[in-house]
C-alpha positions in Angstrom: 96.2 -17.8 -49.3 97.5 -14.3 -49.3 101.1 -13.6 -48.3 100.0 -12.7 -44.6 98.8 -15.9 -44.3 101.2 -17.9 -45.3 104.1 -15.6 -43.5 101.6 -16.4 -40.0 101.5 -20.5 -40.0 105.2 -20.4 -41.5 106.1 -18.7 -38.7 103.7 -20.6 -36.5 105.0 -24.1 -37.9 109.0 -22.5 -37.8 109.3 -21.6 -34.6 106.9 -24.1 -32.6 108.3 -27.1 -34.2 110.9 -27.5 -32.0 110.5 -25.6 -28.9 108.7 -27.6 -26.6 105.3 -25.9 -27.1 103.7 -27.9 -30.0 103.5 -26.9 -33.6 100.6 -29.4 -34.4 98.2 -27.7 -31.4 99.0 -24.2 -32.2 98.2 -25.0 -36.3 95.1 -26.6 -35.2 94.5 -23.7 -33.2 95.0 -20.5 -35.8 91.7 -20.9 -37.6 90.0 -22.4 -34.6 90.8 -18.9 -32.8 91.1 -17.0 -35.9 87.8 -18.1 -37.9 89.9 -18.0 -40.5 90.5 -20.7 -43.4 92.7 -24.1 -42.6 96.0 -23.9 -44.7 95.3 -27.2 -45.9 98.1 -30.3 -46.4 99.7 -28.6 -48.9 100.6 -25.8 -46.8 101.5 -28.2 -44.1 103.6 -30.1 -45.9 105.6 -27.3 -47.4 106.3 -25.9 -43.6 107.0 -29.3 -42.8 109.9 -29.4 -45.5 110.4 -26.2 -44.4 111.5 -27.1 -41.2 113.3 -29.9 -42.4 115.8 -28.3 -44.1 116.4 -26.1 -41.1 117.1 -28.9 -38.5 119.7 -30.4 -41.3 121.5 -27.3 -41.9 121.9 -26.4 -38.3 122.9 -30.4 -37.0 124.0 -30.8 -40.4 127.9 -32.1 -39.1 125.5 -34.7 -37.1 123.5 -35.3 -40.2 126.4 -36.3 -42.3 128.3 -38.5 -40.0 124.6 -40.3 -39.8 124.0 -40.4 -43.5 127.5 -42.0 -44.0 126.4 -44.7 -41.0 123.5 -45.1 -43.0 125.0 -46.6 -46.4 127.2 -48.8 -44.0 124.0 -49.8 -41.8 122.1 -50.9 -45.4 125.0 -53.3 -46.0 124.2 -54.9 -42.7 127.2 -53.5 -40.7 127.0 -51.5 -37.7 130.7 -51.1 -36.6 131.4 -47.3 -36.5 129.7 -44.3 -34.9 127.6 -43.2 -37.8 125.9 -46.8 -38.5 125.5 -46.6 -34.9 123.4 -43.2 -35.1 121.8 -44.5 -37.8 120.2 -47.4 -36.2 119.1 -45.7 -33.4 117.4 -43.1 -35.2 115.6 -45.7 -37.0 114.8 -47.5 -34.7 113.6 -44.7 -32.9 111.1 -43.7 -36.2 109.3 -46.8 -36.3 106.8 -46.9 -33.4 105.8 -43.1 -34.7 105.2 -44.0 -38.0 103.0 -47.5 -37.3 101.0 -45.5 -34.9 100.8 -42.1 -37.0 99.7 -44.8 -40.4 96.9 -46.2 -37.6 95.7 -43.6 -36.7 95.7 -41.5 -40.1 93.5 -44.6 -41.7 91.1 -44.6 -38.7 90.4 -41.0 -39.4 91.3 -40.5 -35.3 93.8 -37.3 -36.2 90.5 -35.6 -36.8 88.9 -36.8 -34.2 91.7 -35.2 -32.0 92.2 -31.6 -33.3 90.0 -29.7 -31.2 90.7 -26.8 -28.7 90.2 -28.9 -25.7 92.1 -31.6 -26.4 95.2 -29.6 -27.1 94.3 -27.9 -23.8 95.4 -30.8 -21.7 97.8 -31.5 -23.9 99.2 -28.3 -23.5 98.6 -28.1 -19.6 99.2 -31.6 -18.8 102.5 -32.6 -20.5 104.1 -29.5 -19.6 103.4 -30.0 -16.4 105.6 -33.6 -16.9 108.5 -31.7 -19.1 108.8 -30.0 -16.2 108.8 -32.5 -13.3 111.1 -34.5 -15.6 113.6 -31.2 -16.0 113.8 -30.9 -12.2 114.4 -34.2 -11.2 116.1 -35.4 -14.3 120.0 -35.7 -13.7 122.6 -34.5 -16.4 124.9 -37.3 -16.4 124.2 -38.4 -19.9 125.7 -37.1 -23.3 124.3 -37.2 -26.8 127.4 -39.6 -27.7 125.9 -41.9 -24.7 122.7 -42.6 -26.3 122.2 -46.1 -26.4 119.7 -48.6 -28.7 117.6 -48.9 -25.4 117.3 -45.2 -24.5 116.3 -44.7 -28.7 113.5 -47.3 -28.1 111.9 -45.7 -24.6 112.4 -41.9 -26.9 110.6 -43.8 -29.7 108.0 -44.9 -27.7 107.5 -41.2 -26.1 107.6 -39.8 -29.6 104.1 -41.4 -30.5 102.4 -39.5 -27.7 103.1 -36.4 -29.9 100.4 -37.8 -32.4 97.6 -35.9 -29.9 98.2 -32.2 -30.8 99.5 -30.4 -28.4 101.6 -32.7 -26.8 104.7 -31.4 -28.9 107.2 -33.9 -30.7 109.9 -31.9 -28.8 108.5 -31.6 -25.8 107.9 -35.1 -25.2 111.4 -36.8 -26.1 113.2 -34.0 -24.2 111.0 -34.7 -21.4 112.1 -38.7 -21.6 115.9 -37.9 -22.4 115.6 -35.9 -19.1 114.4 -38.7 -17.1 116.7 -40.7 -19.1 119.4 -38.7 -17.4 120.5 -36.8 -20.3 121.9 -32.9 -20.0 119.5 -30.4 -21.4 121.3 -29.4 -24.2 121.6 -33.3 -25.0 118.2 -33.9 -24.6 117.6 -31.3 -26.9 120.1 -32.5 -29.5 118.5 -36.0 -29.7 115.1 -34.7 -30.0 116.2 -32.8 -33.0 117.9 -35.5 -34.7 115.3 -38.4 -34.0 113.0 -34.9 -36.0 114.4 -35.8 -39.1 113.2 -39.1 -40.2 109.8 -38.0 -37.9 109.4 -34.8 -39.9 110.3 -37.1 -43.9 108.0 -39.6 -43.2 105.3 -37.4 -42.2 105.6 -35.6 -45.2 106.0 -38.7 -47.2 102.7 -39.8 -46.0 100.8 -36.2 -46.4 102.0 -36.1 -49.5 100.0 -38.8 -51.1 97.3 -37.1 -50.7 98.2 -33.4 -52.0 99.6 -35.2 -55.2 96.1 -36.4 -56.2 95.0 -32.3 -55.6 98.1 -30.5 -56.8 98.0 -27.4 -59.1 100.4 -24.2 -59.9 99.1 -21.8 -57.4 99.1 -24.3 -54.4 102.7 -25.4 -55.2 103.5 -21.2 -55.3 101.7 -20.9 -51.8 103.8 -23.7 -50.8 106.9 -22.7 -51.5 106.8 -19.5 -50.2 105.5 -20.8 -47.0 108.9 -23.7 -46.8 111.1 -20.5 -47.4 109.4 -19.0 -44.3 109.4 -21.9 -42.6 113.1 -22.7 -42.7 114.2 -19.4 -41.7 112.2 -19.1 -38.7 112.7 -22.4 -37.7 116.5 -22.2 -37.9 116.2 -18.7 -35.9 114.3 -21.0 -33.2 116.9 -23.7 -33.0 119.8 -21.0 -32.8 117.9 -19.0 -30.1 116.9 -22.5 -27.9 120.1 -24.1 -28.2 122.2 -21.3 -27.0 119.6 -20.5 -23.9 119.4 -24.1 -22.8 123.2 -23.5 -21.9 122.1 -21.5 -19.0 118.4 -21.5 -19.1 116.3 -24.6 -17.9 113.1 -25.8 -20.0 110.9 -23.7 -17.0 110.1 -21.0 -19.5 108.5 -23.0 -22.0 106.4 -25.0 -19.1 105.3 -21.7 -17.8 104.0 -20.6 -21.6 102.4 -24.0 -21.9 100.8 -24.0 -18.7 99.1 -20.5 -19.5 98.0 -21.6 -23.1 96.2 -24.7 -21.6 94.3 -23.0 -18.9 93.2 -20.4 -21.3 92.4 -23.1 -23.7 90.1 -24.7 -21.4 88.6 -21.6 -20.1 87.7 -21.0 -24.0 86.3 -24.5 -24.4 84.4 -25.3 -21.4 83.3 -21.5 -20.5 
C-alpha cells in the first residue's frame, strides 16, 4: 500500500473507533466507495493496536489502577477498587468474544460487510443513541458501575459485530439508558475497548501470522503510528466536547451517512 493509503484508513480506523460513528462500517466502506484495494488484516490489525495504545495512554491512570485489580482478581480476591474494575471489564468482554469467535468460524462477518447493511446500521442505531441521550438521566458515575450494568453493556457490545453499528456507539447508548452521565458513559465505553480491541486482535492475528512478510509488517507499522495519534486526537477532542455538547452531533452525521448509504445501494 503506498503511504496515502495507509495515512487514509489510519485515520479512518483512529478517529472513528471511538466516536460513536463506527470504525468497522466506514473501513468496509473505503474501497466499497473508493474501488480501491481492501487493506487486508494486517493493516487492520496494526490500526487496531494502533488504537489500543491510544485508549491506554489517554485512561492510562484508569488502566493502571485496573491492571493492579487484575493480579489481585487472578488470586481469586476481589476486595479493592481495581479487582473490582477488573471483573467488570471482564465480564463485560466475554459475550463479545463468544459471539465475535461464532460468527468469525461461520464465515457470517463477510456475509455482513456490505453497504446496505451498514446503512441501517448507521441510520438505525443512531437513531437509538439518540433517543437513549435524551431520555437517559445523568445520575450515574463511572465509579457507580456495578457487575449488573457491565453485563447489560456486555451484552450491547455484541451488537457492534454488524458493521456499522459502532462498538462506542452502542455501550454509550446503554450506559445512557442505564442512567449514566455522558462523559461517564463515554468513559466506560472506552475502558470495556481495551480488552474488546486485544482480543480482537488476538484472534486476527492468527491468521496474518500464517501470511506475514517484511513489507506487510513495514505497512503495518506505519499505519499503528497513524493510528494512535489520530485516535488519541479523537478521544481528547470527544471527551472535552461531551462536557457541554450532547451525543446529537454524532446522530445527525450518522443519520446522513445511512440515508446516503441506502440511496447508493437500493438506487
Amino acid at each position: 500500500m503506498t503511504l496515502f493509503q495507509l495515512f487514509l484508513v489510519a485515520a479512518i480506523q483512529g478517529l472513528t473507533e471511538f466516536l460513536p460513528i463506527s470504525s468497522s462500517g466506514h473501513l468496509v466502506l473505503l474501497p466499497a466507495l473508493t474501488g480501491g484495494p481492501d487493506q487486508g488484516l494486517a493493516i487492520d490489525v496494526a490500526v487496531h493496536v494502533g488504537t489500543l495504545f491510544a485508549v491506554v495512554t489517554y485512561f492510562w491512570a484508569d488502566v493502571k489502577i485496573a491492571l493492579n485489580g487484575t493480579m489481585r482478581l487472578l488470586r481469586g480476591r476481589v476486595d479493592t477498587k481495581g479487582a473490582f474494575l477488573a471483573l467488570c471489564l471482564a465480564i463485560s468482554t466475554v459475550p463479545v468474544i463468544l459471539a465475535g469467535a461464532a460468527i468469525k468460524l461461520s464465515g457470517l462477518d463477510e456475509a455482513m460487510r456490505s453497504v446496505t447493511v451498514i446503512g441501517w446500521t448507521m441510520l438505525g442505531f443512531g437513531i437509538v443513541l439518540y433517543w437513549a441521550d435524551k431520555t437517559g438521566k445523568t445520575e450515574q458515575k463511572a465509579s457507580d458501575w456495578t457487575l449488573k450494568d457491565a453485563v447489560l453493556m456486555g451484552f450491547a457490545q455484541v451488537l457492534a459485530l454488524i458493521p456499522g453499528t459502532s462498538r462506542s456507539g452502542i455501550t454509550i447508548t446503554a450506559a445512557r439508558r442505564l442512567g449514566y452521565a455522558r462523559e461517564d458513559a463515554a468513559k466506560l465505553s472506552m475502558l470495556m475497548s481495551i480488552p474488546t480491541i486485544a482480543a480482537s486482535g488476538l484472534l486476527l492475528s492468527v491468521d496474518v501470522v500464517q501470511e506475514a512478510d517484511w513489507a506487510i509488517a513495514r505497512d503495518g507499522l506505519i499505519a499503528a503510528v497513524f493510528a494512535f495519534f489520530a485516535a488519541l486526537i479523537a478521544l481528547i477532542l470527544m471527551m472535552r466536547l461531551l462536557r457541554s455538547v450532547s451525543f446529537t452531533p454524532y446522530v445527525i452525521y450518522r443519520i446522513i451517512l445511512g440515508i446516503v448509504l441506502l440511496i447508493y445501494a437500493y438506487v
